[in-house]
PyMOL CGO cylinders between C-alpha atoms (Angstrom):
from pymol import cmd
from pymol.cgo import CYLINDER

trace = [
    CYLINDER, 0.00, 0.00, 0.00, 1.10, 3.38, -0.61, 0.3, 1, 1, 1, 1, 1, 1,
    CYLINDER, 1.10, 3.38, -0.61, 0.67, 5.29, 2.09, 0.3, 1, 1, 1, 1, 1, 1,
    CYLINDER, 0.67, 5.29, 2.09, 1.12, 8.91, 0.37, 0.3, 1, 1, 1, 1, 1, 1,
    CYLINDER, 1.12, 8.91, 0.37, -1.70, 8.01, -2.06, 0.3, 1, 1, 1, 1, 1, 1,
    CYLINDER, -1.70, 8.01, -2.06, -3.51, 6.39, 1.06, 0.3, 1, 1, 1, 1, 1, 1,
    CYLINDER, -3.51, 6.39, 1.06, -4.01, 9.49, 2.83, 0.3, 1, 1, 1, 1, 1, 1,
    CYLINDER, -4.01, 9.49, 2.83, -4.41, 11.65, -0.39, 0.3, 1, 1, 1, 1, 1, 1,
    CYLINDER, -4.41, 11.65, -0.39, -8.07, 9.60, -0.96, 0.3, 1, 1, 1, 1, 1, 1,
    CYLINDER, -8.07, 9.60, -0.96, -8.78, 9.74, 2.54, 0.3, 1, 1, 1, 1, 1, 1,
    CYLINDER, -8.78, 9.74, 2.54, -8.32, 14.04, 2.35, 0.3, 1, 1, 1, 1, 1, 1,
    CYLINDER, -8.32, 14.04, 2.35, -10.58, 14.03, -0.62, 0.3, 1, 1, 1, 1, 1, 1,
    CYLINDER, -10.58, 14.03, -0.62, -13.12, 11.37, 0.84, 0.3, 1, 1, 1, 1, 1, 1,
    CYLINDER, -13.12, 11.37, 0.84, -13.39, 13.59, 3.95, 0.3, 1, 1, 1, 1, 1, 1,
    CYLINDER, -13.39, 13.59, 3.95, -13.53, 16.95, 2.08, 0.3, 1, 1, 1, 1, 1, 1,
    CYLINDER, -13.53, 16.95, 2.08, -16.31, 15.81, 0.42, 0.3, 1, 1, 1, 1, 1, 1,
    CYLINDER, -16.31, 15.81, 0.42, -17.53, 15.49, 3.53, 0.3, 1, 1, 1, 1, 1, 1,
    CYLINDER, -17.53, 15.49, 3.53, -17.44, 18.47, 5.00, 0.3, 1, 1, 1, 1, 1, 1,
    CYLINDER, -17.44, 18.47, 5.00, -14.89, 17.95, 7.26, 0.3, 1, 1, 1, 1, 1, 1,
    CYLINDER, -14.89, 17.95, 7.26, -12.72, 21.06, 7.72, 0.3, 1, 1, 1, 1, 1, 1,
    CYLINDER, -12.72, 21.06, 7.72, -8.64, 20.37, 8.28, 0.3, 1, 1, 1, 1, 1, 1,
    CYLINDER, -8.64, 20.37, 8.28, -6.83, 22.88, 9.79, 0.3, 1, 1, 1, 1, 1, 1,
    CYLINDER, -6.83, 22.88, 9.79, -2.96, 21.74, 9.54, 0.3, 1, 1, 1, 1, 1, 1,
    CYLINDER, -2.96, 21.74, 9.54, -0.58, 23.41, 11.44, 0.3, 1, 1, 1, 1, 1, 1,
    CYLINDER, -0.58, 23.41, 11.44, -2.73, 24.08, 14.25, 0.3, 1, 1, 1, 1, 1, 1,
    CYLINDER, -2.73, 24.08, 14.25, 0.36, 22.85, 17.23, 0.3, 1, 1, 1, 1, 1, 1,
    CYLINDER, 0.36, 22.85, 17.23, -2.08, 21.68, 20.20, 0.3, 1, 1, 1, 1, 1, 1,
    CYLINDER, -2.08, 21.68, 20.20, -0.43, 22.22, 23.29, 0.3, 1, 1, 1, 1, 1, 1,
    CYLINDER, -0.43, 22.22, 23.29, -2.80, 22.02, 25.76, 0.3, 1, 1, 1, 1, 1, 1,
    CYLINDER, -2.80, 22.02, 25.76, -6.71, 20.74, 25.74, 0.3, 1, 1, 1, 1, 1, 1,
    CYLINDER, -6.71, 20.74, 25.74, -8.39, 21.86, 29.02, 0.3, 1, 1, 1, 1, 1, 1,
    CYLINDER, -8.39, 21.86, 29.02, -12.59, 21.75, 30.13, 0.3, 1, 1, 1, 1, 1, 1,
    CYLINDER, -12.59, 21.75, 30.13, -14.35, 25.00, 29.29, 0.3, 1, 1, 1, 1, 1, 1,
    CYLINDER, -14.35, 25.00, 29.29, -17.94, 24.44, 30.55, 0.3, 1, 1, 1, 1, 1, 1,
    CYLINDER, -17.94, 24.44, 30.55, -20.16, 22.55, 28.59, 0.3, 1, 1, 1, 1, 1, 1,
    CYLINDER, -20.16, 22.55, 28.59, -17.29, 22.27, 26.20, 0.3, 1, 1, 1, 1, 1, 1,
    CYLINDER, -17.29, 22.27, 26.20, -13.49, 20.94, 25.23, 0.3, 1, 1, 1, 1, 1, 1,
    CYLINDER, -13.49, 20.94, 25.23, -10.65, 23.90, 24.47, 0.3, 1, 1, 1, 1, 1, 1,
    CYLINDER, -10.65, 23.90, 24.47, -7.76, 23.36, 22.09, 0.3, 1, 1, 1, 1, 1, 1,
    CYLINDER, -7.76, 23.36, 22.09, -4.97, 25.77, 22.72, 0.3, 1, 1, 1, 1, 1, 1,
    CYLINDER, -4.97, 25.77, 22.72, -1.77, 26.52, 21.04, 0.3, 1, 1, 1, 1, 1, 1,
    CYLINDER, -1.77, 26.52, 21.04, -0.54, 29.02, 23.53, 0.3, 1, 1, 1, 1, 1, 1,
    CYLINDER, -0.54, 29.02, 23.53, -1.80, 31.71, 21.27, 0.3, 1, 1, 1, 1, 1, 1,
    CYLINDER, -1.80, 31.71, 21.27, -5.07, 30.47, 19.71, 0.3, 1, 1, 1, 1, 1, 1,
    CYLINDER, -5.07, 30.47, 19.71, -7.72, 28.07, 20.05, 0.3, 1, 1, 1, 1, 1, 1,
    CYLINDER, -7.72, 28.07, 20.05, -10.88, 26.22, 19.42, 0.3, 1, 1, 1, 1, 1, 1,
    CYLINDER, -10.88, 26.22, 19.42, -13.85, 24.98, 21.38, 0.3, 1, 1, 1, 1, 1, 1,
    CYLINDER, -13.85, 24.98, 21.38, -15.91, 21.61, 20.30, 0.3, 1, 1, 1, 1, 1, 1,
    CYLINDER, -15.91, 21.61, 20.30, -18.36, 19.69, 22.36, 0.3, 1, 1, 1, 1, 1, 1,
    CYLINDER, -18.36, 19.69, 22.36, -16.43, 16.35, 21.40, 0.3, 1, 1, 1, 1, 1, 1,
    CYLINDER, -16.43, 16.35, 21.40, -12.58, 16.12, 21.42, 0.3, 1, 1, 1, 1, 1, 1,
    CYLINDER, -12.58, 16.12, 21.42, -10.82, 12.88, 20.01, 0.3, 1, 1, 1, 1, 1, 1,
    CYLINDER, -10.82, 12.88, 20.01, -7.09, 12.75, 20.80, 0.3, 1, 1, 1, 1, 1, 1,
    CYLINDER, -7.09, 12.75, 20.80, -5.32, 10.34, 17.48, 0.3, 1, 1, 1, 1, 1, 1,
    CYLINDER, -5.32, 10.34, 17.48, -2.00, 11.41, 17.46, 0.3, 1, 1, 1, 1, 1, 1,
    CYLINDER, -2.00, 11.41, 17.46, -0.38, 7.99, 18.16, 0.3, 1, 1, 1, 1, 1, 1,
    CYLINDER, -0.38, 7.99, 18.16, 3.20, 8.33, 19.46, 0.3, 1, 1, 1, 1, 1, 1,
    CYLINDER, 3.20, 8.33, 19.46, 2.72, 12.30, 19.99, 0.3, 1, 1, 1, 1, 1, 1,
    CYLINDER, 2.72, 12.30, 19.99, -0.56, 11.83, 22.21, 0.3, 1, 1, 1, 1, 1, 1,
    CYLINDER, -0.56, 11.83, 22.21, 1.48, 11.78, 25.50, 0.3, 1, 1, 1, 1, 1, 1,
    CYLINDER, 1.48, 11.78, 25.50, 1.57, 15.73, 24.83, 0.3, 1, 1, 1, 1, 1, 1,
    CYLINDER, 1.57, 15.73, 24.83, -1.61, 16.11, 25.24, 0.3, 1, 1, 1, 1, 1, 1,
    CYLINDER, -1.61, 16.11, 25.24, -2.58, 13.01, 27.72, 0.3, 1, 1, 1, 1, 1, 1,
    CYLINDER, -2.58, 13.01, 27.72, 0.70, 12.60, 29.94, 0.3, 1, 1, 1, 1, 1, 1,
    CYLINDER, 0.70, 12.60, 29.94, -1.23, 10.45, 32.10, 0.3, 1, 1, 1, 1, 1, 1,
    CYLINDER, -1.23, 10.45, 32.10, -2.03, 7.49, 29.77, 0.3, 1, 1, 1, 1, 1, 1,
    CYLINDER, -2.03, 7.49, 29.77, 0.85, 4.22, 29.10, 0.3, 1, 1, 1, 1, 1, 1,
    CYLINDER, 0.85, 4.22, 29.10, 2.27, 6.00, 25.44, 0.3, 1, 1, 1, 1, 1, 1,
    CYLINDER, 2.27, 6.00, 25.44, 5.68, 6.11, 24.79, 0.3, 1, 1, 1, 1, 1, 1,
    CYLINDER, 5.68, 6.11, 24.79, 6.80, 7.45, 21.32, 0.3, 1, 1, 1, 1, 1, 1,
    CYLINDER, 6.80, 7.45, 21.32, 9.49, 4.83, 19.21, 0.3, 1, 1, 1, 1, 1, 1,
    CYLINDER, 9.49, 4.83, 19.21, 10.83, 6.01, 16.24, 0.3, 1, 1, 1, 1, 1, 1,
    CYLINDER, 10.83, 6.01, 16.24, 10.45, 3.17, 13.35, 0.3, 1, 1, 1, 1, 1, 1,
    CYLINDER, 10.45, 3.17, 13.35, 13.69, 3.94, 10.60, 0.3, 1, 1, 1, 1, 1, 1,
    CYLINDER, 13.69, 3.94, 10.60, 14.08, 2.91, 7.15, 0.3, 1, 1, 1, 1, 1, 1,
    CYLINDER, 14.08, 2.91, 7.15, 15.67, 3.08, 3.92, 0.3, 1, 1, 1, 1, 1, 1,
    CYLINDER, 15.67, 3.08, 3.92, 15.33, 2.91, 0.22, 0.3, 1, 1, 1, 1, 1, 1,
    CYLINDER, 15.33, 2.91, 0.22, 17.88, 1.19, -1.68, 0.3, 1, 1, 1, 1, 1, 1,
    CYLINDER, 17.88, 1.19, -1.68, 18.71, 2.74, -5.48, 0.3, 1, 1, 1, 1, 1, 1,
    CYLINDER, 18.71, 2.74, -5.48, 17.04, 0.36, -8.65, 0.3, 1, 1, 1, 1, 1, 1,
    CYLINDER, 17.04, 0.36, -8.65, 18.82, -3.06, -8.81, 0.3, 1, 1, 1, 1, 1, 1,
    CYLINDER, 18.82, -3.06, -8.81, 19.03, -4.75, -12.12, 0.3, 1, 1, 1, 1, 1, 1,
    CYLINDER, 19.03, -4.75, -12.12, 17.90, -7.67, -12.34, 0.3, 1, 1, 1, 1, 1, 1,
    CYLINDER, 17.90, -7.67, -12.34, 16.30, -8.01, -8.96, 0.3, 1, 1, 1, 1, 1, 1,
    CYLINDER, 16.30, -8.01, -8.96, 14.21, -11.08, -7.96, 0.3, 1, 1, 1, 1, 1, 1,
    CYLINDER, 14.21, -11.08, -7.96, 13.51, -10.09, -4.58, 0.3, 1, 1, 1, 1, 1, 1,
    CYLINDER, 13.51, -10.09, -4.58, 9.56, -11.34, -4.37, 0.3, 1, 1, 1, 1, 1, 1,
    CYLINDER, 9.56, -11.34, -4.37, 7.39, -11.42, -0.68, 0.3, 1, 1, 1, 1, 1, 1,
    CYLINDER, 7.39, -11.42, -0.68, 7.87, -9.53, 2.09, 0.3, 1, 1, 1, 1, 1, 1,
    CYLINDER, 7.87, -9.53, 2.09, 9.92, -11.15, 5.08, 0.3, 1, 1, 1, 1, 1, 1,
    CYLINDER, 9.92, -11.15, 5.08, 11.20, -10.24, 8.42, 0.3, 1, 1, 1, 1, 1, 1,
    CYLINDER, 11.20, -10.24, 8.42, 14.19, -10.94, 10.76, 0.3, 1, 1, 1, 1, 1, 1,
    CYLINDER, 14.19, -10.94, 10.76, 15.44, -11.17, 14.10, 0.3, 1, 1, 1, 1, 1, 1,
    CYLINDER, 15.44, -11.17, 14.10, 12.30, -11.68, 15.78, 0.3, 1, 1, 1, 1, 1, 1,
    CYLINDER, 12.30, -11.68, 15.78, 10.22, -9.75, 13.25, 0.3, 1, 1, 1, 1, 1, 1,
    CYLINDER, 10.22, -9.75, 13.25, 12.33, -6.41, 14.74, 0.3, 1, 1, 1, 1, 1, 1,
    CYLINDER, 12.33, -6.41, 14.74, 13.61, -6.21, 10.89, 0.3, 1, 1, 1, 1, 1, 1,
    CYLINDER, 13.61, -6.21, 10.89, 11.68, -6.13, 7.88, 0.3, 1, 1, 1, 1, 1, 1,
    CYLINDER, 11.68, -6.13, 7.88, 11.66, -6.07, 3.67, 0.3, 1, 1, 1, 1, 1, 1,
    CYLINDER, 11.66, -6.07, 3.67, 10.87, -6.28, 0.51, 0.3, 1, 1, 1, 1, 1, 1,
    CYLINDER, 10.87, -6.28, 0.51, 10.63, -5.07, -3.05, 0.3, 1, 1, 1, 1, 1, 1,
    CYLINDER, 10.63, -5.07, -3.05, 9.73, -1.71, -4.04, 0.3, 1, 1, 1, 1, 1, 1,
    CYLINDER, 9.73, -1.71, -4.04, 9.52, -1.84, -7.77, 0.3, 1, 1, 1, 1, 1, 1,
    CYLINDER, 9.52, -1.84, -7.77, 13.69, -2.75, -8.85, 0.3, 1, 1, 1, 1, 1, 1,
    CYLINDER, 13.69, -2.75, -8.85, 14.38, -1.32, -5.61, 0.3, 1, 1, 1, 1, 1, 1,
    CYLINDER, 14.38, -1.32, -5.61, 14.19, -3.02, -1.83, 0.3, 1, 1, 1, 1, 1, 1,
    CYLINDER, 14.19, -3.02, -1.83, 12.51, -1.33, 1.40, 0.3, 1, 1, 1, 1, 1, 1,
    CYLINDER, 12.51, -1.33, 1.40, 13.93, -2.23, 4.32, 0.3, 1, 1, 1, 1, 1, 1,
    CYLINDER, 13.93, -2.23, 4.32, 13.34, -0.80, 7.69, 0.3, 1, 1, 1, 1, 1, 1,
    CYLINDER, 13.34, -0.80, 7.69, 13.16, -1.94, 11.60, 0.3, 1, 1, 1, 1, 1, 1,
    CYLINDER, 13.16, -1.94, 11.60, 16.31, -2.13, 14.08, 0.3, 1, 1, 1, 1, 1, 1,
    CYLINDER, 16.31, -2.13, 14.08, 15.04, -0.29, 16.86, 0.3, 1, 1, 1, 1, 1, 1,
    CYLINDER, 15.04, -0.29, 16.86, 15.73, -3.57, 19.30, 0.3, 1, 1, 1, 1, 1, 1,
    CYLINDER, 15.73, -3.57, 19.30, 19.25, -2.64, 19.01, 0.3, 1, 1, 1, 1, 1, 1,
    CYLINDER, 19.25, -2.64, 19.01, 19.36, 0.92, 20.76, 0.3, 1, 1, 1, 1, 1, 1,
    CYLINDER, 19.36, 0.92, 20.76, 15.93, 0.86, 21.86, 0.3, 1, 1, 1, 1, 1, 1,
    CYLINDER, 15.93, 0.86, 21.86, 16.55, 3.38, 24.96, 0.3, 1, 1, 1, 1, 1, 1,
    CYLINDER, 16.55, 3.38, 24.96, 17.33, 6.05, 21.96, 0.3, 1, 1, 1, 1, 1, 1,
    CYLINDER, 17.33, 6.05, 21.96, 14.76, 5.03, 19.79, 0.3, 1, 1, 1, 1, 1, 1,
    CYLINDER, 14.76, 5.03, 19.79, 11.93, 5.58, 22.47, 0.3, 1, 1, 1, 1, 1, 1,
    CYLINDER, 11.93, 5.58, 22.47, 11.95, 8.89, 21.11, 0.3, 1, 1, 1, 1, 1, 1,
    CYLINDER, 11.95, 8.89, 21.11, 9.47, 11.49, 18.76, 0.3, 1, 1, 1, 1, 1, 1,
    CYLINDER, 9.47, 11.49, 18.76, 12.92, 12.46, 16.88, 0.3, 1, 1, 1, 1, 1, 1,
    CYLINDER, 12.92, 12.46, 16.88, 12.34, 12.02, 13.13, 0.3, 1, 1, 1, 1, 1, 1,
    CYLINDER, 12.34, 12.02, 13.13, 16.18, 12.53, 12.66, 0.3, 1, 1, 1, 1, 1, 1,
    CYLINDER, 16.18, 12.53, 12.66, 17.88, 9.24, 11.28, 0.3, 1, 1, 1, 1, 1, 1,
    CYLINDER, 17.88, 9.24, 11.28, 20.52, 7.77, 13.60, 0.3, 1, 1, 1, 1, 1, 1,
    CYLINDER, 20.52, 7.77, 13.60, 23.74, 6.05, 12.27, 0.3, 1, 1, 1, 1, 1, 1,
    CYLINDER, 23.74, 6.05, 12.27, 23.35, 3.16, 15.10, 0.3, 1, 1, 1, 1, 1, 1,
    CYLINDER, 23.35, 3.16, 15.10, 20.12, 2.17, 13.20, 0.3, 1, 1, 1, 1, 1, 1,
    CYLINDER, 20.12, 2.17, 13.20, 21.25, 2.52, 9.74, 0.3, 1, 1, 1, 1, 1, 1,
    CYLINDER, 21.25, 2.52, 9.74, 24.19, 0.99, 10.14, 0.3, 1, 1, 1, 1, 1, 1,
    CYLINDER, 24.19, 0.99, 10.14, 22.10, -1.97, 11.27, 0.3, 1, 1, 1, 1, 1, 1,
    CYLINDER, 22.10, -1.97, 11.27, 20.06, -1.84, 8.07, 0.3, 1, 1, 1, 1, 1, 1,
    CYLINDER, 20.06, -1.84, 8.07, 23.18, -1.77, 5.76, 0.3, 1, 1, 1, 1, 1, 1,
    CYLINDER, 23.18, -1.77, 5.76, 24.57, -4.85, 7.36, 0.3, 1, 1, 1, 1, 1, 1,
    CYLINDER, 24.57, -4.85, 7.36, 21.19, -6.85, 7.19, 0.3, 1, 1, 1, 1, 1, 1,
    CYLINDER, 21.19, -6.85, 7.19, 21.05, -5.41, 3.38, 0.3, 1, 1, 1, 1, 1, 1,
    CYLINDER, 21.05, -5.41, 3.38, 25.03, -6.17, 2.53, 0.3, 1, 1, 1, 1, 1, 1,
    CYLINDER, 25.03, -6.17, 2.53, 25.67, -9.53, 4.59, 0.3, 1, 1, 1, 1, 1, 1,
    CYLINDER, 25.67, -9.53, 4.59, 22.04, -11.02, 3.84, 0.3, 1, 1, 1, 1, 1, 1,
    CYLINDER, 22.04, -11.02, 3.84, 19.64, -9.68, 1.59, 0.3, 1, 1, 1, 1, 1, 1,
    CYLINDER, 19.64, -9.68, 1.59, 22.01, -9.40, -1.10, 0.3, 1, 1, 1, 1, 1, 1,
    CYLINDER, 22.01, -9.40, -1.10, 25.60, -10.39, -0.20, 0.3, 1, 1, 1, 1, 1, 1,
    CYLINDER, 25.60, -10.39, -0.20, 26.95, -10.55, -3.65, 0.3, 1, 1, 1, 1, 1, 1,
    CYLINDER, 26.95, -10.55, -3.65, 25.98, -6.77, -5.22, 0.3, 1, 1, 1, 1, 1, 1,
    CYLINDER, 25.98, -6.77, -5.22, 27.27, -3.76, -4.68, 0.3, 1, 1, 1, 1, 1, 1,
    CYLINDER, 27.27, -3.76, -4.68, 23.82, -1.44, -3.38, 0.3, 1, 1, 1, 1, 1, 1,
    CYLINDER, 23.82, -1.44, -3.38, 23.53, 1.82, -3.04, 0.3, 1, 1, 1, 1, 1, 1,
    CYLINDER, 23.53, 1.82, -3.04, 21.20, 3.58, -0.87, 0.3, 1, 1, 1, 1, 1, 1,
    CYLINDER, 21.20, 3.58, -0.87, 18.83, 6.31, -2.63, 0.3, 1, 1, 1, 1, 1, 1,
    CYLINDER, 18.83, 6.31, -2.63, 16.77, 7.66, 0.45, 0.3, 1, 1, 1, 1, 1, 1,
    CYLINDER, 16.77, 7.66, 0.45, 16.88, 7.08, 4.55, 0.3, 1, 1, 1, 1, 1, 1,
    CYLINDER, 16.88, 7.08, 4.55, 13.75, 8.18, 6.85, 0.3, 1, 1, 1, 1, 1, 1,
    CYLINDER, 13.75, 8.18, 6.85, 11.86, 7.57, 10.24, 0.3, 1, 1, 1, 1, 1, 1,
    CYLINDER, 11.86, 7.57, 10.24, 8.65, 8.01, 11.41, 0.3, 1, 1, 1, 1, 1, 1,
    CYLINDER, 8.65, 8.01, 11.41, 6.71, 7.50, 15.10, 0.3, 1, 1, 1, 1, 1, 1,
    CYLINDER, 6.71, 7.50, 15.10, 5.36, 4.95, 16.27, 0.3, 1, 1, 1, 1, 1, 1,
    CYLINDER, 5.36, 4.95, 16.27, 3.76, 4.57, 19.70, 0.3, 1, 1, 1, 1, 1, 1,
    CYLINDER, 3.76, 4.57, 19.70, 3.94, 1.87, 22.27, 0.3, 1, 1, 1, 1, 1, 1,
    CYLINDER, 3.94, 1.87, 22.27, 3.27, 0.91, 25.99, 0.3, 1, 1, 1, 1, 1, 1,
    CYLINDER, 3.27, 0.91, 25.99, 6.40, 0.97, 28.87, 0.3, 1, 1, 1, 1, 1, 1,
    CYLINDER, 6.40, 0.97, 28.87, 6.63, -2.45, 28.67, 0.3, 1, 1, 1, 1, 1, 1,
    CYLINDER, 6.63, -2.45, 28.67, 6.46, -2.94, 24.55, 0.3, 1, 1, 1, 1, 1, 1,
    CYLINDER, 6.46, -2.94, 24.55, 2.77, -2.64, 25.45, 0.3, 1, 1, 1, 1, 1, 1,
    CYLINDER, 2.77, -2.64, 25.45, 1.13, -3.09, 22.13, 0.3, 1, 1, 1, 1, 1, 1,
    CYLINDER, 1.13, -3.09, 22.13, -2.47, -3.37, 22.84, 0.3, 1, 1, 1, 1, 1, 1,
    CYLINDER, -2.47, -3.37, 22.84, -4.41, 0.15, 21.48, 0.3, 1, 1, 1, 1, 1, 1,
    CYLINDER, -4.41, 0.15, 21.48, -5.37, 2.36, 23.39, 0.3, 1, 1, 1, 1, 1, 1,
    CYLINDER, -5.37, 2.36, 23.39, -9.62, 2.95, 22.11, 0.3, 1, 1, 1, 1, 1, 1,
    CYLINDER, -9.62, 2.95, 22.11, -11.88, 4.86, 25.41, 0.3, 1, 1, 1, 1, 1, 1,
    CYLINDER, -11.88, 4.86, 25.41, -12.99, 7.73, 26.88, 0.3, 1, 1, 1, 1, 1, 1,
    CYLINDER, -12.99, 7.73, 26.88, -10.75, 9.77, 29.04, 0.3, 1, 1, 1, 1, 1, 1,
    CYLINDER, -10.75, 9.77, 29.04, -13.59, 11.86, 30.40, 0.3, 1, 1, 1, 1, 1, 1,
    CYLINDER, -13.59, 11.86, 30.40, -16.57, 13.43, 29.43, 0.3, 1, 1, 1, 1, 1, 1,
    CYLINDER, -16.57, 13.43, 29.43, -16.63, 13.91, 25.81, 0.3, 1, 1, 1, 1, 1, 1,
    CYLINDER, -16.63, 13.91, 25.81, -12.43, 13.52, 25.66, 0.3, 1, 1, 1, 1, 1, 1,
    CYLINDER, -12.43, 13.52, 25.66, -11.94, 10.49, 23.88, 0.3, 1, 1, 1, 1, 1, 1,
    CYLINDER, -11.94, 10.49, 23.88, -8.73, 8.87, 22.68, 0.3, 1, 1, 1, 1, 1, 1,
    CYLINDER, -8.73, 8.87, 22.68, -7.55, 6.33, 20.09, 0.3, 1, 1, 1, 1, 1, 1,
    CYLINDER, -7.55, 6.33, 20.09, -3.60, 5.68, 20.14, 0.3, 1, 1, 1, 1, 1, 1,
    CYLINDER, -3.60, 5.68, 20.14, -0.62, 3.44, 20.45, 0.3, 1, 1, 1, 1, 1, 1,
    CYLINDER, -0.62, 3.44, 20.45, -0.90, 1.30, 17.54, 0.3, 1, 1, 1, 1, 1, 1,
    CYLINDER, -0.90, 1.30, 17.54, 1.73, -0.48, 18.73, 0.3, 1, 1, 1, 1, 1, 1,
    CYLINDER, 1.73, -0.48, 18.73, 3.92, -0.25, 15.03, 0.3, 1, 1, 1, 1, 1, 1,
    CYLINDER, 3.92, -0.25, 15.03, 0.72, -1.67, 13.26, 0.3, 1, 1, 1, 1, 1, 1,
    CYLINDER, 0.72, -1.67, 13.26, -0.66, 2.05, 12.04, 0.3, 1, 1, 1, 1, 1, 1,
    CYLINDER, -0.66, 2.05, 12.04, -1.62, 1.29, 8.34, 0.3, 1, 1, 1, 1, 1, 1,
    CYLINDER, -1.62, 1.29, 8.34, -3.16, -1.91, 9.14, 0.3, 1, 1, 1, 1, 1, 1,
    CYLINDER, -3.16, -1.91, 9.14, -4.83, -1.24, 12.26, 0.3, 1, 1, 1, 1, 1, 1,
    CYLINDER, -4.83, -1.24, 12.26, -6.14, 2.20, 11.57, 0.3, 1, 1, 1, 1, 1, 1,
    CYLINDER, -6.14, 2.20, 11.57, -9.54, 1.55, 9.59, 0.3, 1, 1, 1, 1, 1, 1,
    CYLINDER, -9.54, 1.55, 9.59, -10.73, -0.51, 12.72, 0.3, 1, 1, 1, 1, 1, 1,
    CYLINDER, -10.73, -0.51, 12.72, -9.88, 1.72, 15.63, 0.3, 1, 1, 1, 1, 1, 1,
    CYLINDER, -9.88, 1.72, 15.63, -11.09, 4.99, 13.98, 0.3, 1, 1, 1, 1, 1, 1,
    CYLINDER, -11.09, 4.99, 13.98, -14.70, 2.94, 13.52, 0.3, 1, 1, 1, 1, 1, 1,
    CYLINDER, -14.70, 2.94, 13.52, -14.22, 1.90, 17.19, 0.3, 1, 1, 1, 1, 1, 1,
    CYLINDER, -14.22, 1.90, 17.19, -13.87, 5.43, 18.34, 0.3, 1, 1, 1, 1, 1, 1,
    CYLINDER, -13.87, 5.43, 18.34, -16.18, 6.87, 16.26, 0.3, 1, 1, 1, 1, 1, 1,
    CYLINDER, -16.18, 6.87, 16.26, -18.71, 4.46, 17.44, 0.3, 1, 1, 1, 1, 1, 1,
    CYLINDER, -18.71, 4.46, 17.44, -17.83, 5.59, 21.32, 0.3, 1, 1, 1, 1, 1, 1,
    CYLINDER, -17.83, 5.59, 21.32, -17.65, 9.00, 20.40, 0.3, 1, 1, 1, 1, 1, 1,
    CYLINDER, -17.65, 9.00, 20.40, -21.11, 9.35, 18.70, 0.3, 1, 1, 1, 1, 1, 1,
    CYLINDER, -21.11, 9.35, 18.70, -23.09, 7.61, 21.08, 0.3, 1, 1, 1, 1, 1, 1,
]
cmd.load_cgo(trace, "trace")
């Protein structure tokens, strides 16, 4: 699945709608206001009768009190490789790395079991710890005999429990504050059924 295109259809679904998105918009705080929920940025902020906090890894902003801790999830993009038979998608070490074809090109991302105190982290930044990891897997075992060069590197967040905690995170926090997080590294996938779960709690 392409993810990029994935939330491009989901903009345009929601649009059509009537939804209203208002990117940018850096909640800092979300405090009771009566009858109603306030969304502050310091500066600015909103009022709706209904809050629902679904920012995964970055919820603990908002909800310090709940079991979230950010991990950042890094990956790579090798350059187009002639010839490459590379079919399936397959992990390793415990399922802590993972790959596959991407076109002529391989995807390969995962590692964070190897500096995991560092990578329980919101950073976005790369790390060479990580990536050096990757290369290895890629050189020694994906494809031992080529010579591969890498194209693009990336992370992302992820969010998990203090103890790899993995179960999701799907209730009401109070009165009309709702949350839906810690996908436990399973966003894409796991996404379609916990937004239906919350929405069904929320609208009630």
């Amino acid at each position: 699945m392409h993810s990029g295109k994935l939330v491009t259809q989901l903009l345009q679904k929601a649009r059509s709608l009537g939804v209203i998105f208002n990117f940018g918009f850096d909640i800092k705080h979300i405090n009771p206001q009566g009858t109603l929920w306030c969304a502050s940025n310091g500066g600015k902020e909103f009022s709706a009768h209904k809050i629902i906090v679904a920012t995964n890894g970055f919820s603990k902003r908002l909800i310090p009190e709940e079991d979230i801790t950010p991990a950042r999830g890094q990956l790579l993009l090798t350059e187009s490789i002639p010839d490459l038979k590379l079919k399936g998608t397959f992990h390793a070490h415990e399922g802590y790395f993972y790959f596959r074809a991407l076109g002529d090109k391989i995807l390969l991302g995962g590692g964070r079991n190897i500096d995991r105190k560092n990578e329980n982290t919101e950073s976005q930044e790369v790390s060479d710890v990580i990536q050096s990891a990757l290369e290895e897997l890629l050189r020694k075992v994906i494809l031992p005999e080529k010579q591969v060069k890498i194209e693009r590197r990336w992370a992302g967040t992820m969010a998990f429990g203090s103890n790899n905690e993995k179960d999701p995170i799907v209730k009401e926090l109070e009165t009309n504050l709702f949350v839906g997080a810690r996908l436990g590294g399973m966003g894409v996938a796991m996404a379609p059924m916990l937004a239906e779960k919350i929405a069904n709690i929320a609208l009630k």
